[in-house]
ROROVO-484398 format. One record per residue (C-alpha): residue number from 1; residue in three letters; x, y, z. Coordinates in steps of 0.2 Angstrom, whole numbers. Layout:
@num = NUM	residuo = ala	c1 = X	c2 = Y	c3 = Z
...
//
This chain:
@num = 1	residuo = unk	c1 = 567	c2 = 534	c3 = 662
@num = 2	residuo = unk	c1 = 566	c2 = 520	c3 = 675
@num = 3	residuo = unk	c1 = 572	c2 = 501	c3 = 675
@num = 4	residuo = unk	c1 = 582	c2 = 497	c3 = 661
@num = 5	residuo = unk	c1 = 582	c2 = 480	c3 = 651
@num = 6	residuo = unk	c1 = 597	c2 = 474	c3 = 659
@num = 7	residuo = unk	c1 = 592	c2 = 477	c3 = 678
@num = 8	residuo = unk	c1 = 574	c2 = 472	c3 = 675
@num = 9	residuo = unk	c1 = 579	c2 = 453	c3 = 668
@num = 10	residuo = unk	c1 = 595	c2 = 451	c3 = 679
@num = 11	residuo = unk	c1 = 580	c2 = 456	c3 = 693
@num = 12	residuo = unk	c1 = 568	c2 = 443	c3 = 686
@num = 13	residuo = unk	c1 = 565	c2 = 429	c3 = 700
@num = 14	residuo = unk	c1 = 565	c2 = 411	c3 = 698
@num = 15	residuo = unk	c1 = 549	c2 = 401	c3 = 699
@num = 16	residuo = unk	c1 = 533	c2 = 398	c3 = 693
@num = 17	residuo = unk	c1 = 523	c2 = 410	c3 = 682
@num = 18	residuo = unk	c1 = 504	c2 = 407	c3 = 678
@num = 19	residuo = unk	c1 = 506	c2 = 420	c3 = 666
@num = 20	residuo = unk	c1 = 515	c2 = 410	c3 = 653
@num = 21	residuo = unk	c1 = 510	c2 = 394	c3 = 643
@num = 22	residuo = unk	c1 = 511	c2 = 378	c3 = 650
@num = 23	residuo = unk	c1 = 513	c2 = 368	c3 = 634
@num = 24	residuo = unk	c1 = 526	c2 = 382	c3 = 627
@num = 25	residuo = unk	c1 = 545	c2 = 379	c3 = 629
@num = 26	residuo = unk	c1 = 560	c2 = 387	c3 = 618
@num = 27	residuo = unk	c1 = 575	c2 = 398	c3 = 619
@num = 28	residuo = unk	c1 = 575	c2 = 416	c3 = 617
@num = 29	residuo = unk	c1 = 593	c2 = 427	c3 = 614
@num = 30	residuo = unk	c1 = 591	c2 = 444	c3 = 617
@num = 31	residuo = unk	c1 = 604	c2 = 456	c3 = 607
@num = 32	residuo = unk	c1 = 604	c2 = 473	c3 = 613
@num = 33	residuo = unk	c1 = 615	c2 = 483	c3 = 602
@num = 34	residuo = unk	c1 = 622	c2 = 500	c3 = 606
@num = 35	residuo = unk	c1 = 638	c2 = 510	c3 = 602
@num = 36	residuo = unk	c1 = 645	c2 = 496	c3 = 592
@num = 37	residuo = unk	c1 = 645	c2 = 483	c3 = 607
@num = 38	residuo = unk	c1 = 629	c2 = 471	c3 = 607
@num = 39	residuo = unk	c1 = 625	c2 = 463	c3 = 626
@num = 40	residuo = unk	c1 = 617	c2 = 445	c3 = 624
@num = 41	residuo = unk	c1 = 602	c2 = 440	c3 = 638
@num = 42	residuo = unk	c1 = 599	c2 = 421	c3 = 635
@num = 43	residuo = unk	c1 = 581	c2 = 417	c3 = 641
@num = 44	residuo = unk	c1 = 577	c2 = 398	c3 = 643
@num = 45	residuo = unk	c1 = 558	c2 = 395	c3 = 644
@num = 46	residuo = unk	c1 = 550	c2 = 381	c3 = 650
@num = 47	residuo = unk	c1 = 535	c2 = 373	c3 = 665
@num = 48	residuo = unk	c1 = 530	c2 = 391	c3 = 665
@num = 49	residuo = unk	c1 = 547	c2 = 396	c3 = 672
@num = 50	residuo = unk	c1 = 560	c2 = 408	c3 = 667
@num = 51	residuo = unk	c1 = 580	c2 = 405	c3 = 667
@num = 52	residuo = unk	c1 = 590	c2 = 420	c3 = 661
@num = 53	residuo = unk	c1 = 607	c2 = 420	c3 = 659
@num = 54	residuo = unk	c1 = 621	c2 = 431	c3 = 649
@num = 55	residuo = unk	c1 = 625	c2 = 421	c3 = 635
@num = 56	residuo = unk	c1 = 627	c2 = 421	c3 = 614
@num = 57	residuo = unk	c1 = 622	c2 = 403	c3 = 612
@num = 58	residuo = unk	c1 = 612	c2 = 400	c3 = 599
@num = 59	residuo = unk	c1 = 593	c2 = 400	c3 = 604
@num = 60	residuo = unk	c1 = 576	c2 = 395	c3 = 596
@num = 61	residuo = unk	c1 = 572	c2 = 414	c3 = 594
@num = 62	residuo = unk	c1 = 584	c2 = 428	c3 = 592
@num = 63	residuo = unk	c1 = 578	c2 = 445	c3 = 596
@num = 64	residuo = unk	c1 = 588	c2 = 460	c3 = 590
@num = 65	residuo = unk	c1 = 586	c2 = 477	c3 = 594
@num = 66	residuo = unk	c1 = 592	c2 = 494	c3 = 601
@num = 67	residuo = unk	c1 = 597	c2 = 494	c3 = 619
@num = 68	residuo = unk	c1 = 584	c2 = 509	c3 = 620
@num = 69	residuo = unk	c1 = 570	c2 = 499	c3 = 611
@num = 70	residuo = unk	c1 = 573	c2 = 484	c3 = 626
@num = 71	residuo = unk	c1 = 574	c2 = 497	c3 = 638
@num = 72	residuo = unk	c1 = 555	c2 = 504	c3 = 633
@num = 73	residuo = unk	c1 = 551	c2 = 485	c3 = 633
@num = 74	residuo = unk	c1 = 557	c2 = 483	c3 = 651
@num = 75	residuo = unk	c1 = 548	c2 = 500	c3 = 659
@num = 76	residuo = unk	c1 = 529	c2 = 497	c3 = 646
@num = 77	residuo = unk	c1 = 533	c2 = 510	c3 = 635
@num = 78	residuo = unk	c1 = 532	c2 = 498	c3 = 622
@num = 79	residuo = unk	c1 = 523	c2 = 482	c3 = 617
@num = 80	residuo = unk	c1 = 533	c2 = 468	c3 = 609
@num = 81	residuo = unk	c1 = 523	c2 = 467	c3 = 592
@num = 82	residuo = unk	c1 = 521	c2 = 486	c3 = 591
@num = 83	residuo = unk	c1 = 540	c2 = 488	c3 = 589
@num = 84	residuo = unk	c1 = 540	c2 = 470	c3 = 579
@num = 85	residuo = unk	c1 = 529	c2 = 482	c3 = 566
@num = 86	residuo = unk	c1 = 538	c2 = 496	c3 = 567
@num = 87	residuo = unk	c1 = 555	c2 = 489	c3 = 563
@num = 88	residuo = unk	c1 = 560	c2 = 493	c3 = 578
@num = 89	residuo = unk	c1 = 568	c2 = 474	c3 = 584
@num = 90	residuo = unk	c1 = 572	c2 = 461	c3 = 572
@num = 91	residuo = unk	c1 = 567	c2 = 444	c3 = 574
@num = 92	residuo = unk	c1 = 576	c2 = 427	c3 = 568
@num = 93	residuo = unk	c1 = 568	c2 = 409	c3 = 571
@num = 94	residuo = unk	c1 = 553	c2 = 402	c3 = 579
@num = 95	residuo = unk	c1 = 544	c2 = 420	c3 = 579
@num = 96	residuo = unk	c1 = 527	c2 = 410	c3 = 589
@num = 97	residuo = unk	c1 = 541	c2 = 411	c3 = 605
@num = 98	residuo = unk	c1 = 541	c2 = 432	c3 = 602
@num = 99	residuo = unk	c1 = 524	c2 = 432	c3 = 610
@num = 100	residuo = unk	c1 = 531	c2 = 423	c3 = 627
@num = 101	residuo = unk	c1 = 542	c2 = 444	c3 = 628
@num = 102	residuo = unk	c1 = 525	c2 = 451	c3 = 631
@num = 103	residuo = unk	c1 = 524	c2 = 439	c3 = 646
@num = 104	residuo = unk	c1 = 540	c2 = 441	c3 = 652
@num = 105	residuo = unk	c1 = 541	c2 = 461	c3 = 651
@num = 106	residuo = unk	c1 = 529	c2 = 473	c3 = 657
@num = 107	residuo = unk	c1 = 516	c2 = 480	c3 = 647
@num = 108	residuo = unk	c1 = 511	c2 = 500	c3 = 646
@num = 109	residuo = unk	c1 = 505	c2 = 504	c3 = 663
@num = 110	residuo = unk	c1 = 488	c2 = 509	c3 = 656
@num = 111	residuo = unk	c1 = 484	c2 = 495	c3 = 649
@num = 112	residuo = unk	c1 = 470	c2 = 486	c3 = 654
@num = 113	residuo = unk	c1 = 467	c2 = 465	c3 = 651
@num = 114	residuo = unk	c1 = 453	c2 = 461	c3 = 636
@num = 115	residuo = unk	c1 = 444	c2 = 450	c3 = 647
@num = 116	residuo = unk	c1 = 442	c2 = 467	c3 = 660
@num = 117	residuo = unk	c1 = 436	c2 = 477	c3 = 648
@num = 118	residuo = unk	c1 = 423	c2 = 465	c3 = 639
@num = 119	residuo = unk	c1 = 417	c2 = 461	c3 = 660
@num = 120	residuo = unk	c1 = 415	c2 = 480	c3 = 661
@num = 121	residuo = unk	c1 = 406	c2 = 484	c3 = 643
@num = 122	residuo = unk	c1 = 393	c2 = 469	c3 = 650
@num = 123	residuo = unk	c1 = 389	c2 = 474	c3 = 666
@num = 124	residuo = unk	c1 = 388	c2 = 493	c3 = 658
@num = 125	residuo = unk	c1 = 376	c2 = 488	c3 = 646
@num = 126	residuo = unk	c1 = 366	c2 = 476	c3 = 660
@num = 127	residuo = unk	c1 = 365	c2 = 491	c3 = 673
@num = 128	residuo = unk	c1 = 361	c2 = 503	c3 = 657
@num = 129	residuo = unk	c1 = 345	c2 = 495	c3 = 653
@num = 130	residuo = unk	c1 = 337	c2 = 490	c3 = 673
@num = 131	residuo = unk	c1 = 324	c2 = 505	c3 = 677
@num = 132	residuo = unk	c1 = 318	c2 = 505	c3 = 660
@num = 133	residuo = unk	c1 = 299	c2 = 502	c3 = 658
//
C-alpha cells in the first residue's frame, strides 16, 4: 500500500516550502479513527513552514477521518476535496485551511499541474497551425 499517514507526517521535514501560501497561517488536527482508538496529528502552519506534532489541542481546523482515508491522502490515492465530497473526512472550523492538506500531502502520482497542461494545449495548438498555407 505504501507510506501510511503516520510515517509520511512524522517524515515531513522542517523548513521552508514554496508550495504553500505566504499570507496563510492556522492550526490543523488531524483525527485518524480506527478500531475504536483515534490518533491526533497537530499541524501548525505558518511563514510557509510546517510544525507537526502529536497532539489533541484544539486547532483552527479539525479534520476527521478513517485511518485508511489519511493513509490514501498520504500515498495520492486520494485528493483532499474529493474525499471532503464523498464523506469520506469530516471537517470542523475554518474549512479555507483544508486546502493547505493538498499542499502538505501528495497528490495522485498522475497528476499533472493546470498551468502544465494549459503550456502544452498552447504550444499544441501553435506547432498545429505552422506549415499551413
Amino acid at each position: 500500500m505504501g507510506t501510511t499517514a503516520a510515517d509520511y507526517l512524522a517524515a515531513l521535514t522542517p523548513g521552508r516550502r514554496p508550495d504553500l501560501p505566504e499570507a496563510t497561517a492556522g492550526t490543523l488536527r488531524l483525527d485518524a479513527r480506527e478500531d475504536g482508538r483515534t490518533d491526533h496529528w497537530y499541524l501548525t502552519v505558518a511563514d510557509q513552514q510546517v510544525e507537526v506534532s502529536r497532539s489533541s489541542e484544539d486547532a483552527d481546523l479539525v479534520v476527521r477521518a478513517p485511518r485508511a482515508v489519511f493513509d490514501r491522502l498520504a500515498n495520492g490515492g486520494v485528493h483532499v476535496s474529493e474525499a471532503l465530497l464523498r464523506n469520506d473526512l469530516t471537517v470542523q472550523g475554518n474549512i479555507r485551511l483544508l486546502m493547505l492538506l493538498r499542499r502538505i500531502f501528495p497528490g495522485p502520482a498522475d497528476a499533472r499541474h493546470p498551468r502544465a497542461l494549459g503550456r502544452a494545449a498552447t504550444t499544441g495548438r501553435a506547432g498545429a497551425g505552422e506549415g499551413r498555407p
